[in-house]
N, C-alpha and C positions, 0 to 999 in steps of 0.2 A: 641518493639519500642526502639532505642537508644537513649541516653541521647542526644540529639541537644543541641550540644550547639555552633574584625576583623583585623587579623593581615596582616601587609601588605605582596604583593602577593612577593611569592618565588620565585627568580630565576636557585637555584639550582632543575630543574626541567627536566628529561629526559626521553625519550623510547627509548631505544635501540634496542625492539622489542616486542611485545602485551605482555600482560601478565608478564614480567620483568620490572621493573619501577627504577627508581633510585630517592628516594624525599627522601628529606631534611622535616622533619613534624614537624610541630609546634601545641603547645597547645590553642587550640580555644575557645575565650570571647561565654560563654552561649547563647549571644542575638545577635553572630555574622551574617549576612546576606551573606558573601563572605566570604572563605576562602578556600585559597589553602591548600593543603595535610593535614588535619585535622586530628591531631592525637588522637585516641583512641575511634574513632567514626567507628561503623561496622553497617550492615544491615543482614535484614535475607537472606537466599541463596548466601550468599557472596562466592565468588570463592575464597581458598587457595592461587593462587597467584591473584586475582584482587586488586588493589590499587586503592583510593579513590584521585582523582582528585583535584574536585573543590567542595566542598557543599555551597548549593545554598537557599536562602528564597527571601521572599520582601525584598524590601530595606525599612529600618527602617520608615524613615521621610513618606513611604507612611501610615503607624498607626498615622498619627497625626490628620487627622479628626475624628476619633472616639477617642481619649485621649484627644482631648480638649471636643467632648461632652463628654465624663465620667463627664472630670474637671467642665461642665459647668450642668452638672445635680447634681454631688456631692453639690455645692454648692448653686444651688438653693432654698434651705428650709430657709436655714439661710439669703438670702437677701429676701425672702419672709417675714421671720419674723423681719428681722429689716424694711423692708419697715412697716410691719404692728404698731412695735416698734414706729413707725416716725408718723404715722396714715397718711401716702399715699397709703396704702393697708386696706381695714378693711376688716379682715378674720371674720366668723365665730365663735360664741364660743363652744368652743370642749370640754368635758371632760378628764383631762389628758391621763389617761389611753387610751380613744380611739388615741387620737393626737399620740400615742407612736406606736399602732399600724399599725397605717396609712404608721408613718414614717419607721418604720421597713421595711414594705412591700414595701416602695418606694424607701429603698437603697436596699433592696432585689434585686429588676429589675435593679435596678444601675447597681450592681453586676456582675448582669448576663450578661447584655451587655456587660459589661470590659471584662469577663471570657471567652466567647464566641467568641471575638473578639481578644483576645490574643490566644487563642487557633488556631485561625482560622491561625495568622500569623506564630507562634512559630512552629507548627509541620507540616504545608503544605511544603514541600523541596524536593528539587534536586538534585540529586547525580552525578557527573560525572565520571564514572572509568575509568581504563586504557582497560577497556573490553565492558562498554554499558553503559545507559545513564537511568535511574532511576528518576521517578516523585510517590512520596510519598503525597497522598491528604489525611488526618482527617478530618471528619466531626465532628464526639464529639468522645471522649473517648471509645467510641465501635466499632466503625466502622469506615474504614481507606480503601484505595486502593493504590495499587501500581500497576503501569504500567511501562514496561525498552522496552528497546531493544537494541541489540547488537551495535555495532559503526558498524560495516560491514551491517549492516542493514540500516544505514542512506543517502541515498541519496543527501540531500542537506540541510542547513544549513544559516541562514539570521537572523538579529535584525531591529529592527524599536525602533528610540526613538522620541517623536514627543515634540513638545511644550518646552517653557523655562524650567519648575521645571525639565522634565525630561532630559534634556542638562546638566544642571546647576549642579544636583544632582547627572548625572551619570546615570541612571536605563533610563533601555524600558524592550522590549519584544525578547526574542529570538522563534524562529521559527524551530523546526527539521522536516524534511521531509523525510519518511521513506519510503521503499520500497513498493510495489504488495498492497496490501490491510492491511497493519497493518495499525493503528493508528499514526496521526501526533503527533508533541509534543510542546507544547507552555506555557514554563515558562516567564510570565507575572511579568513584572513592579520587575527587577531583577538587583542586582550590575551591574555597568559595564560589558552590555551585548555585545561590542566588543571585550572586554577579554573573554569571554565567549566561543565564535564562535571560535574566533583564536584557542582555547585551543578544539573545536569538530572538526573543519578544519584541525588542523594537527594531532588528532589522525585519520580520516578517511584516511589522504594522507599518515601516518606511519610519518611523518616528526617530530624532535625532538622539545619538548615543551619548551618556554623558554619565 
């Protein structure tokens, strides 16, 4: 697995012809969700001359309803106990020791939530080469899938952004449509998914990316 790790999009950006690429790479922020030519980031079965595109995750702001429940479970113990503090809650009385375990085991699940949840956004990504199109899905730490298919394999290619947040913020859906019977490909709720297209649109048509 490579280190995943938003700078704004390059313009020195060309193909001259498959597999020859001409980019300009720039060093990529750990928790970036878009970046053009991402330098020093590789995959396994990488082609000697394939060149890395575009990598791709969620867009950030869509981790914000589980990062305020984290925020809103982390600090529920402690407004419990001031409520109780105030005598508008009357809890139980606990022997410390037990209360200690209790709460352990309840930021334990905190925990796990957050970890599972960052995991889930941080290492699911997309890859776009100068050669095929690369969906990278984690489920935990053991088990991972990867699905590509070549650019000359893509038939067709569309985004859908629906509703205010997703205008406002940039992100939808892009949509690849692949030849005969392979599998379609649908990176969901993703940067600027008309830069996206533009940049699978003219690697299909050979047209130079910019």
């Amino acid at each position: 697995m490579p280190d995943l790790y938003v700078a704004q999009p390059d313009k020195d950006l060309s193909i001259p012809q498959p597999g020859k690429v001409v980019i300009k790479k720039r060093e990529m922020h750990p928790f970036a969700s878009f970046h053009i030519a991402p330098e020093g980031i590789t995959f396994e079965n990488q082609e000697k001359d394939e060149e890395i595109l575009l990598f791709l995750r969620r867009h950030f702001i869509t981790n914000i309803n589980w990062i305020a429940g984290t925020i809103a479970f982390t600090l529920l113990p402690i407004v419990v106990f001031l409520f109780h503090t105030l005598q508008l809650v009357i809890l139980p009385e606990l022997p410390p020791q037990f209360l200690l375990v209790i709460l352990l085991f309840y930021y334990l699940i905190v925990f796990g939530y957050f970890y599972m949840n960052f995991l889930s956004w941080f290492y699911n990504i997309a890859l776009i080469t100068t050669l095929r199109v690369v969906d990278i899905d984690v489920e935990n730490l053991q088990s991972k899938n990867v699905a590509a298919t070549d650019i000359e394999g893509i038939v067709d290619v569309e985004y859908m952004q629906r509703g205010f947040f997703q205008n406002f913020f940039d992100y939808g859906n892009v949509l690849i449509q692949t030849e005969g019977i392979k599998s379609n490909f649908e990176f969901l709720r993703i940067p600027h998914p008309a830069k996206v297209t533009d940049v699978i649109s003219d690697l299909i048509s050979g047209r130079e990316i910019g």
